[in-house]
DRENMI-963557 format. One record per residue (C-alpha): residue number from 1; x negated, z, y negated. Coordinates in pm, whole numbers, plus 50000, padded with zeros to 5 digits. Layout:
N
{nr = NUM	xx = X	zz = Z	yy = Y} .
...
//
This chain:
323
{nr = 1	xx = 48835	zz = 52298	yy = 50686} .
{nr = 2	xx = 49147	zz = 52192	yy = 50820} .
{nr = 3	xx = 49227	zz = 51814	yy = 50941} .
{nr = 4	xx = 49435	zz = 51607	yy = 51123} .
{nr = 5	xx = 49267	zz = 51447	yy = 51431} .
{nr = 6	xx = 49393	zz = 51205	yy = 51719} .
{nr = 7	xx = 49185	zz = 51226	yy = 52082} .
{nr = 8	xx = 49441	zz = 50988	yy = 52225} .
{nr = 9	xx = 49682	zz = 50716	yy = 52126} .
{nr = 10	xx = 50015	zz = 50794	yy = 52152} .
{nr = 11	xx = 50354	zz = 50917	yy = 51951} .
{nr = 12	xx = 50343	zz = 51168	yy = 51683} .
{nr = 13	xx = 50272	zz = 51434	yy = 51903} .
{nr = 14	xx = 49904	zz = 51312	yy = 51949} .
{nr = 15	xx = 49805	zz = 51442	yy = 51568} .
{nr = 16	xx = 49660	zz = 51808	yy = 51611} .
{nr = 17	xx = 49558	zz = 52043	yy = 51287} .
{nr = 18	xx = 49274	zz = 52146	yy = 51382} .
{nr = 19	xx = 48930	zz = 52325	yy = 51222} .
{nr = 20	xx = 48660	zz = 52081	yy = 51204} .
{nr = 21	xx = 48326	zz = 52064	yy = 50975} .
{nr = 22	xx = 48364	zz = 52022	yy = 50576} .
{nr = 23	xx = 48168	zz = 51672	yy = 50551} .
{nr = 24	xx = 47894	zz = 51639	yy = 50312} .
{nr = 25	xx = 47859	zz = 51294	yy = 50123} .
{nr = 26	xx = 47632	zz = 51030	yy = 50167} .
{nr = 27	xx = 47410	zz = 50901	yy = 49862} .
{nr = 28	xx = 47715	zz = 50682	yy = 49759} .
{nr = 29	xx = 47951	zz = 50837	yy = 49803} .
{nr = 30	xx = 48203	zz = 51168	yy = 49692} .
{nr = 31	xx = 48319	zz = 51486	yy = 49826} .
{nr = 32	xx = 48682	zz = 51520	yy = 49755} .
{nr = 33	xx = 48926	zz = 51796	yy = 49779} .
{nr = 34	xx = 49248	zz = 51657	yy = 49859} .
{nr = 35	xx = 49561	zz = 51728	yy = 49721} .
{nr = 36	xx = 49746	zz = 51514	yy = 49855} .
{nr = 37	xx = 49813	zz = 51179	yy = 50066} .
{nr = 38	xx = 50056	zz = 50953	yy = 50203} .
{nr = 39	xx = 50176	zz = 50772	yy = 50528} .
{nr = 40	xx = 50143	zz = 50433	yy = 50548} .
{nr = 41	xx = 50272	zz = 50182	yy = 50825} .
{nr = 42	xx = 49963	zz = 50137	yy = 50952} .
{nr = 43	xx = 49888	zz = 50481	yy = 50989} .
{nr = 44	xx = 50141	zz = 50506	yy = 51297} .
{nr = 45	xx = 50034	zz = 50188	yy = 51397} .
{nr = 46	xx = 49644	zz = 50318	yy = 51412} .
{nr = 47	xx = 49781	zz = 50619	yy = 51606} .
{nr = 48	xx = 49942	zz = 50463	yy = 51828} .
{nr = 49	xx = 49637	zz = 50223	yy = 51921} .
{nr = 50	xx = 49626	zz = 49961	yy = 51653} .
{nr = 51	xx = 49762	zz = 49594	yy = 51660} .
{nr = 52	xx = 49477	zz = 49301	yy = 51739} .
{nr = 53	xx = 49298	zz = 49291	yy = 51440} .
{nr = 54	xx = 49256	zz = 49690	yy = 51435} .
{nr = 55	xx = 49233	zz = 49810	yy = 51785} .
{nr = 56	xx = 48817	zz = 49735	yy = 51762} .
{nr = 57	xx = 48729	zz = 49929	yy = 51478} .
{nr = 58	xx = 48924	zz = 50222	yy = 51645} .
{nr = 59	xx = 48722	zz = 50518	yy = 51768} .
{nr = 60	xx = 48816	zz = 50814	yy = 51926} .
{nr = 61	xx = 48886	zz = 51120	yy = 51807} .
{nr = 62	xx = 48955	zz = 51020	yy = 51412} .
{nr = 63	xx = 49166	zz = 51081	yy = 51171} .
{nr = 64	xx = 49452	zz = 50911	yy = 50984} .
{nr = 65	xx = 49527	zz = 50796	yy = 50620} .
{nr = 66	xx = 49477	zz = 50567	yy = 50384} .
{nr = 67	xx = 49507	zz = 50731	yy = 50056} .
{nr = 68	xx = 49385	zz = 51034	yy = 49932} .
{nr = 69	xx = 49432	zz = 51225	yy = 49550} .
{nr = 70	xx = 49231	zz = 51482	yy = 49450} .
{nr = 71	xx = 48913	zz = 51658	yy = 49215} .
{nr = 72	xx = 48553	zz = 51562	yy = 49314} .
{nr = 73	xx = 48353	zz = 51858	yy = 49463} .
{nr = 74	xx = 48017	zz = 51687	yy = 49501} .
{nr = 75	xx = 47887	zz = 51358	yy = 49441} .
{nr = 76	xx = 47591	zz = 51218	yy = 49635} .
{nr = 77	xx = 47254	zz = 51118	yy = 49437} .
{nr = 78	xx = 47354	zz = 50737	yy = 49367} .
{nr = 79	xx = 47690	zz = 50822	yy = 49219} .
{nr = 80	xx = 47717	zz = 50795	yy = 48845} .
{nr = 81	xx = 48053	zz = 50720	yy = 48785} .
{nr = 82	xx = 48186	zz = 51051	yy = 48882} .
{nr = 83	xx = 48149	zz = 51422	yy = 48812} .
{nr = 84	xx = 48251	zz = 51755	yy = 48989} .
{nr = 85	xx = 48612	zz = 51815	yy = 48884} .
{nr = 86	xx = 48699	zz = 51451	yy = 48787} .
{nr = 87	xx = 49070	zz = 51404	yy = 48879} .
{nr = 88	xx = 49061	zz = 51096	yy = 49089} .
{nr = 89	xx = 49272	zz = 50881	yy = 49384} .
{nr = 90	xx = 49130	zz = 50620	yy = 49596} .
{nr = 91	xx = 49081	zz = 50494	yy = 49944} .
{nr = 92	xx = 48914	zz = 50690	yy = 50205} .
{nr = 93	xx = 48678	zz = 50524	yy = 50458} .
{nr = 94	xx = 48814	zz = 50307	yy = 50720} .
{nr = 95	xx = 48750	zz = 50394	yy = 51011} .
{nr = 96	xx = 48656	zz = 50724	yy = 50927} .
{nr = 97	xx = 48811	zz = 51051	yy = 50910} .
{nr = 98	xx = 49079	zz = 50959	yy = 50664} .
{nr = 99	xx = 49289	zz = 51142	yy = 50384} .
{nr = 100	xx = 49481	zz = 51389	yy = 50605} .
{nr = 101	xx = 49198	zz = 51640	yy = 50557} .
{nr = 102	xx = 49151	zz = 51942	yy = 50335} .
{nr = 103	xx = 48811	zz = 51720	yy = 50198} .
{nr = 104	xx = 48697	zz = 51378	yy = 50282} .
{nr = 105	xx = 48355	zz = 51196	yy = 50211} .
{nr = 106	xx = 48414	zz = 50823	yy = 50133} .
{nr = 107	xx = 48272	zz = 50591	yy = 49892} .
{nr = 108	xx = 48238	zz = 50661	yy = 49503} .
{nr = 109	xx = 48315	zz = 50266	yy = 49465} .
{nr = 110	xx = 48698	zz = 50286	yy = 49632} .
{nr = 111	xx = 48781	zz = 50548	yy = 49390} .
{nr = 112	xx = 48891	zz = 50548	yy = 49032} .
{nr = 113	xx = 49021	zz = 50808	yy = 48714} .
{nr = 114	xx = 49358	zz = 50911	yy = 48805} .
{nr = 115	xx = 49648	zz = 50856	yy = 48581} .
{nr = 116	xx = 49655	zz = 51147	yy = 48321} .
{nr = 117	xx = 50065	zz = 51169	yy = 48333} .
{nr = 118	xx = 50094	zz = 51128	yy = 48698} .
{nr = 119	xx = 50095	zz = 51454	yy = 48962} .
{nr = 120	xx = 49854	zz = 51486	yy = 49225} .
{nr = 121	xx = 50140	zz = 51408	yy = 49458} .
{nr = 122	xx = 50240	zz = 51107	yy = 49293} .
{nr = 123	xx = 49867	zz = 50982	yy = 49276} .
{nr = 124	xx = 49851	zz = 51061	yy = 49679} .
{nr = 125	xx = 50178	zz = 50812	yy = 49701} .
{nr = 126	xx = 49966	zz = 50530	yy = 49534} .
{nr = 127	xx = 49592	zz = 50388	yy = 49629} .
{nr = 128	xx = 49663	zz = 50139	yy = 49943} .
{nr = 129	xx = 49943	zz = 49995	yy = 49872} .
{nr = 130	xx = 49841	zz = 49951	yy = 49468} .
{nr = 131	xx = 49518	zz = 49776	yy = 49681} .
{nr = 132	xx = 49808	zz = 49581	yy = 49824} .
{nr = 133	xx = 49986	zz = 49481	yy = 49573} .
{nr = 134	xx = 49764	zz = 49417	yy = 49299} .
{nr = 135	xx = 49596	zz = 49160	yy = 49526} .
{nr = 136	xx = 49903	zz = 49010	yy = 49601} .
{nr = 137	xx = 50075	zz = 48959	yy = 49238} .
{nr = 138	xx = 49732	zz = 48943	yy = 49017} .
{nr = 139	xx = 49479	zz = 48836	yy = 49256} .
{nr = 140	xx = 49615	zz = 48571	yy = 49480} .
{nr = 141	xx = 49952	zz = 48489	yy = 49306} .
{nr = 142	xx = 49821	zz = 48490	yy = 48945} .
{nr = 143	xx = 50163	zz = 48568	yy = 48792} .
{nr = 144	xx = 50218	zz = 48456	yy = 48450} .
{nr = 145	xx = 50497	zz = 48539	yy = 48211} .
{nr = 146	xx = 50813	zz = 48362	yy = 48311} .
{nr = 147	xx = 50738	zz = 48286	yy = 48675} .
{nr = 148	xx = 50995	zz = 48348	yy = 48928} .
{nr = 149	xx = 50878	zz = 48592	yy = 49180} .
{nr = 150	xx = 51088	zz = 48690	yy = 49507} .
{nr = 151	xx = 50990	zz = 48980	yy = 49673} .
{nr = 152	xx = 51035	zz = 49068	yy = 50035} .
{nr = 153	xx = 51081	zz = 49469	yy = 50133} .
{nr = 154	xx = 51064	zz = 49486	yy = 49762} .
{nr = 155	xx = 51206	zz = 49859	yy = 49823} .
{nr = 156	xx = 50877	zz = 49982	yy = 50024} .
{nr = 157	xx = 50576	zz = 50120	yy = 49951} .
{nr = 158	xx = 50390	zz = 49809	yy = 49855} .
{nr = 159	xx = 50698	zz = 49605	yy = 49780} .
{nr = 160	xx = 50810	zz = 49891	yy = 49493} .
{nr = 161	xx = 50456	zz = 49850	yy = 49348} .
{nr = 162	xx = 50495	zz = 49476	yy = 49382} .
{nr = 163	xx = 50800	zz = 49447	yy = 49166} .
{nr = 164	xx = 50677	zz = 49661	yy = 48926} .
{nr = 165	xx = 50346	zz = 49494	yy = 48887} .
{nr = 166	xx = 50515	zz = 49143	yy = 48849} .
{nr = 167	xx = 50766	zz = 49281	yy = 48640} .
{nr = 168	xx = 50479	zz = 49410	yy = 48422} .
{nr = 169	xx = 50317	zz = 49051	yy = 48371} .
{nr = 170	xx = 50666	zz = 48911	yy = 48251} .
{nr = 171	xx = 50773	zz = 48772	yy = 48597} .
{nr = 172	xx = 51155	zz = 48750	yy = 48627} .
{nr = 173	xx = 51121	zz = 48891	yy = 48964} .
{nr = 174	xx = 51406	zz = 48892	yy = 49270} .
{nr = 175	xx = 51372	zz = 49090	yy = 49530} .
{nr = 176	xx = 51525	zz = 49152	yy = 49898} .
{nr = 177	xx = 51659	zz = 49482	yy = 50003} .
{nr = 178	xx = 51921	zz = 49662	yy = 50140} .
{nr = 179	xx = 52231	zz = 49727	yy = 49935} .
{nr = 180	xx = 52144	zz = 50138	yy = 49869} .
{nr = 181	xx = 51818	zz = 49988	yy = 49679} .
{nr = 182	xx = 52004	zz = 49756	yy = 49439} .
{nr = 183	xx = 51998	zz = 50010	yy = 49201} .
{nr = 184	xx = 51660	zz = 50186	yy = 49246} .
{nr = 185	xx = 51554	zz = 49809	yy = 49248} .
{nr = 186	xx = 51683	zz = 49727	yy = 48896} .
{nr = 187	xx = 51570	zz = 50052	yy = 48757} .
{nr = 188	xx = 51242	zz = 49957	yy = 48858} .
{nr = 189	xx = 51289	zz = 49619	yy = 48648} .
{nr = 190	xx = 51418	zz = 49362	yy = 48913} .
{nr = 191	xx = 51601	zz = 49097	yy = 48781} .
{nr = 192	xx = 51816	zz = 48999	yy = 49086} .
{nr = 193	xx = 51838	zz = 49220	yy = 49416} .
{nr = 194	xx = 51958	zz = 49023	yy = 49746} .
{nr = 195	xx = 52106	zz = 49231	yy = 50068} .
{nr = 196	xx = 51935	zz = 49088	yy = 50337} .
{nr = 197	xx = 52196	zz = 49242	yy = 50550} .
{nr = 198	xx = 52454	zz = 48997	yy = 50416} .
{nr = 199	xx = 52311	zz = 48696	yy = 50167} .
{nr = 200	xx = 52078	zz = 48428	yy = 50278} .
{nr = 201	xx = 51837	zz = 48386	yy = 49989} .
{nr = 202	xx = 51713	zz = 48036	yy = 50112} .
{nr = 203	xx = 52077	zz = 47947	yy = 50027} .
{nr = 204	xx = 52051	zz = 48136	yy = 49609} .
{nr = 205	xx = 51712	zz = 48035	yy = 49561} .
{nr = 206	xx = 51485	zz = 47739	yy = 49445} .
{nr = 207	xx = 51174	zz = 47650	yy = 49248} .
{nr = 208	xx = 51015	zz = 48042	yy = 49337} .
{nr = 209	xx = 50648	zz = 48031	yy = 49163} .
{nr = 210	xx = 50544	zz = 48271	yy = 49410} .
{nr = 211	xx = 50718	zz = 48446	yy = 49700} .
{nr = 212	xx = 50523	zz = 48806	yy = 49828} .
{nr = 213	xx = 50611	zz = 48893	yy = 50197} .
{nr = 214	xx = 50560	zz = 49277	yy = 50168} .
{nr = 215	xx = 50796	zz = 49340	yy = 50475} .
{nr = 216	xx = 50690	zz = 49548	yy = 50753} .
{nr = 217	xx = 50929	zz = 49327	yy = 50987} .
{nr = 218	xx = 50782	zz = 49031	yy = 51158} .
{nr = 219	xx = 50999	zz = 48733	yy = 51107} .
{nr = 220	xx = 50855	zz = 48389	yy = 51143} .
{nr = 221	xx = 51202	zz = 48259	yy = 51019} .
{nr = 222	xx = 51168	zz = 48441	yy = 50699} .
{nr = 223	xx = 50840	zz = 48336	yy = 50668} .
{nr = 224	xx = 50966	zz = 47961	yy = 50704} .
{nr = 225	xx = 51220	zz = 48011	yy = 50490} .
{nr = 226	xx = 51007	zz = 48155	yy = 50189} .
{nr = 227	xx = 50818	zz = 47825	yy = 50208} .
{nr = 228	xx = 51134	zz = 47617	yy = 50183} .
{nr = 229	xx = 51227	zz = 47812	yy = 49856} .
{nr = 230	xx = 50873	zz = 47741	yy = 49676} .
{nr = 231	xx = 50826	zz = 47476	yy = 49388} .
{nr = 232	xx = 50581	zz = 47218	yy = 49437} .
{nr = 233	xx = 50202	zz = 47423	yy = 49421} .
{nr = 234	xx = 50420	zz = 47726	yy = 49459} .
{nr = 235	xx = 50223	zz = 48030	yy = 49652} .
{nr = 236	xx = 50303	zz = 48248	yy = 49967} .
{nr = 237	xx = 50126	zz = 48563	yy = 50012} .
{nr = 238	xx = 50192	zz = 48750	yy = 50325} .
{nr = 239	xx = 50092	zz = 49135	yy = 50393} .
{nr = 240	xx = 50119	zz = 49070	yy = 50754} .
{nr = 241	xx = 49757	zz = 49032	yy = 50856} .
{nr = 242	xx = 49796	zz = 49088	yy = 51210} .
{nr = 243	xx = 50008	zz = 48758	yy = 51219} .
{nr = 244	xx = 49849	zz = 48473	yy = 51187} .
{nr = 245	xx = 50078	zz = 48168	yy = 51012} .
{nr = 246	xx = 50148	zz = 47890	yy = 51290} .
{nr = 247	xx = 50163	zz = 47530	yy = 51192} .
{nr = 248	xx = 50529	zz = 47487	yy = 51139} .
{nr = 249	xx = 50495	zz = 47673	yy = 50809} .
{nr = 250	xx = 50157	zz = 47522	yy = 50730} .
{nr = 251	xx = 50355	zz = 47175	yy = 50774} .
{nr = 252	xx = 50615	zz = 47291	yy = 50514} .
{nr = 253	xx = 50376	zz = 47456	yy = 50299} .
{nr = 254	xx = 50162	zz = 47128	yy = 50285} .
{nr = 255	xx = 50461	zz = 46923	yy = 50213} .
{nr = 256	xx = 50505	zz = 47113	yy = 49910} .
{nr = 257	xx = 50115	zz = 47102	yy = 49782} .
{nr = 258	xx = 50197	zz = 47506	yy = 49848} .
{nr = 259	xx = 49918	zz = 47754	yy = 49889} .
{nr = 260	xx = 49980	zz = 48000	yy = 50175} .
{nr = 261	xx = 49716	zz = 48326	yy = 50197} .
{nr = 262	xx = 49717	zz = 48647	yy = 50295} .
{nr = 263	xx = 49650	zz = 48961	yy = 50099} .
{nr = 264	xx = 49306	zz = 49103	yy = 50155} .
{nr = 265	xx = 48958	zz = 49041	yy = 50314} .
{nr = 266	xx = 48693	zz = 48938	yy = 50032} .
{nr = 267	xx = 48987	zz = 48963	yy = 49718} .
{nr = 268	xx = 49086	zz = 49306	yy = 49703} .
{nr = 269	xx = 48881	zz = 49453	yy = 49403} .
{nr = 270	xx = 48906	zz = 49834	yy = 49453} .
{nr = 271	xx = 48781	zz = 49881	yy = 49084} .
{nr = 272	xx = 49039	zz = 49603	yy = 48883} .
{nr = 273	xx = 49310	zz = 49717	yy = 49155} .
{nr = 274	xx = 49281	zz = 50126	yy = 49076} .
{nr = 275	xx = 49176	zz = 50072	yy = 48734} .
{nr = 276	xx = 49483	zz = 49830	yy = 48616} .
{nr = 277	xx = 49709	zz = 50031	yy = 48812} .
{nr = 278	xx = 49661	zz = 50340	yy = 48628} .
{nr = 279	xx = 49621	zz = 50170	yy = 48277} .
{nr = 280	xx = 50000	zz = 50007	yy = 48373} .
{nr = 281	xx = 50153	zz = 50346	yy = 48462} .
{nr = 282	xx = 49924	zz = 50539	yy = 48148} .
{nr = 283	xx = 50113	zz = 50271	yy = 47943} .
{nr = 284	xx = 50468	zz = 50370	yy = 48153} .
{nr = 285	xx = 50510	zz = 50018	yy = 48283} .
{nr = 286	xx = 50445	zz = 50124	yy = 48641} .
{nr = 287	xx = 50557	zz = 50498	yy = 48815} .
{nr = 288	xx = 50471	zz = 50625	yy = 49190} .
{nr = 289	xx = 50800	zz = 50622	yy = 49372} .
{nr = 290	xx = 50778	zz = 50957	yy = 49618} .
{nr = 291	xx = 51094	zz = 50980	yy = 49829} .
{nr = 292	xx = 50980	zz = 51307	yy = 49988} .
{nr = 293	xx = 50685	zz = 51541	yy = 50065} .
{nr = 294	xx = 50592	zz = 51719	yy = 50358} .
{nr = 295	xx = 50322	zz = 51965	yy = 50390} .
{nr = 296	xx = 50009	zz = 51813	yy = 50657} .
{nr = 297	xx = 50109	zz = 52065	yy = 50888} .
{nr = 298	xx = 50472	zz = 51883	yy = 50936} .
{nr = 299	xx = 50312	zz = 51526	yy = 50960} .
{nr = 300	xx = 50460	zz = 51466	yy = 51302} .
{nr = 301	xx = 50751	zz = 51457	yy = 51136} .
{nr = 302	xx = 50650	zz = 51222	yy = 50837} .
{nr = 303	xx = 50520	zz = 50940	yy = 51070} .
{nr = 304	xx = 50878	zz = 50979	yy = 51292} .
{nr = 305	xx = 51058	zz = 50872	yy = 50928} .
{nr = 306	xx = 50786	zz = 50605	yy = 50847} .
{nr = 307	xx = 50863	zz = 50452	yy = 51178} .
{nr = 308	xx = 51229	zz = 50395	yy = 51076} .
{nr = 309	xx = 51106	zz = 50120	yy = 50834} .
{nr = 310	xx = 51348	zz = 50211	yy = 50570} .
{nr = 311	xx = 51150	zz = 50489	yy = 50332} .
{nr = 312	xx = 51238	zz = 50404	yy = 49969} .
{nr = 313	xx = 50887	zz = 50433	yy = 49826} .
{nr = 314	xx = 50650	zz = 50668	yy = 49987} .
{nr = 315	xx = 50649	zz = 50981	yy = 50209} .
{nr = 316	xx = 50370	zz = 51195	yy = 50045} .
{nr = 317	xx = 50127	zz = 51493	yy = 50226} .
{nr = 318	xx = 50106	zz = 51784	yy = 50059} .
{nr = 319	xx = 49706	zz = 51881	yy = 50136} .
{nr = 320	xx = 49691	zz = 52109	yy = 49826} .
{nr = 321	xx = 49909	zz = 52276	yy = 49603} .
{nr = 322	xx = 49861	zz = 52183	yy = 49239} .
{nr = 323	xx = 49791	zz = 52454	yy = 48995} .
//
């Protein structure tokens, strides 16, 4: 089979297609074939050599990606959940070989039914960042109906998902963009949009219930400033594990009886996460956003767009071609 592989850290240039061995799957878990898959930030980010909290897991070679869509080929003797030619999306193994592969071998527990009225290419779009945030919104920020939500990179990958997830509780949810996502923001249900090019939302906002940092850019100011713009027991929940919070915005977030957490570790629930995401866009609350798709042999040219920090959505690989 073919698969993307890395035998040094480096630019985009360091991802070969190459032939390597069709894995079989472990007692747990599935044999997929994938149809498709997407490019996260921290896809470039493992390729280039990981940050501090990933650069010990990394092993050379390996693959990349975090998602993966597809029908099961094989199931290994524990799985019971799952049958050859189940339509399914999920997370692959990490670290592993990961979804840019023509068939992967991961875990029957990070998978879950895919959404019937969703595309393979759509459902390739979706898994990591749902993971995201669904921990973020439901887990950790336990929106309820009327809370005010503000949303940072709400235009993203995770921060799309975001909005639409608190949206989908009854949030009245604001989030932060650039001013060619006001409207794609709206459409996707947000109440207020603010350019962060040009508006200070510290200065608009008060009283936020919960404020999700779903950027990609690491700003302690913004990070400081979210805090000011919490109620009293308001939340913070930041995506950026890699950076730690110092104690300046523990001191702000204490003055305010404010929790301040960030998304993952022991919370994330593949199985609630996958499994309410699909039931919200089954029920057409939530949709994939896919801003364009590339076929795996062009993913050079994928992560070069990623790394621009400004994809609307998600960049999608093609693996397979749906029938």
């Amino acid at each position: 089979m073919k698969a993307i592989r890395i035998h040094e850290f480096g630019g985009p240039e360091v991802m070969q297609l190459e032939e390597v061995p069709k894995p079989l799957p472990a007692a747990d878990e599935i044999l997929l074939k994938v149809y498709a898959t997407s490019v996260n930030p921290a896809d470039y980010i493992i390729r280039q050599g990981g940050n501090d909290l990933l650069r010990p897991l990394l092993k050379l070679p390996m693959g990349l990606g975090l998602d993966a869509s597809g029908i099961v080929e094989a199931i290994g003797a524990d799985v019971k959940d799952f049958k050859p030619g189940n339509k399914v999306y999920g997370v692959p193994n990490f670290p592993g070989d990961g979804g840019y592969a023509e068939y992967l071998a991961a875990k029957a527990t990070q998978f879950a039914p895919m959404p019937h009225n969703i595309t393979f290419n759509e459902a390739g779009a979706l898994p990591s960042c749902a993971l995201i945030a669904w921990n973020a919104i439901v887990d950790l920020g336990h929106v309820q109906p009327g809370q005010r939500v503000l949303i940072h990179g709400a235009a993203g990958g995770v921060g799309n998902l975001a909005v639409q997830f608190a949206k989908a509780k009854g949030a009245y949810v604001i989030g932060t963009a650039s001013a060619h996502n006001f409207d794609f923001l709206k459409e996707l249900g947000a109440d207020e949009v603010i350019d962060y090019n040009t508006q200070h939302f510290e200065e608009l906002l008060h009283d936020i219930d919960l404020v999700f940092n779903a950027s990609p850019v690491r700003d302690q100011s913004v990070r400081m400033k979210s805090a000011e713009v919490l109620k009293d027991g308001g939340i913070f929940v930041c995506s950026q594990l890699d950076s730690p919070f110092p104690a300046a915005l523990l001191q702000v977030l204490a003055a305010k009886n404010a929790i301040g957490t960030m998304v993952g570790g022991g919370s994330i629930s593949y199985t609630s996460s996958l499994h309410g995401t699909t039931a919200l866009i089954e029920e057409g609350k939530v949709k994939a956003v896919v801003s364009k798709v590339y076929p795996l042999a062009e993913v050079a040219a994928a992560h070069r767009e990623s790394e621009k920090k400004h994809v609307r959505g998600k960049l999608v690989l093609e693996v397979a071609k749906e029938n």
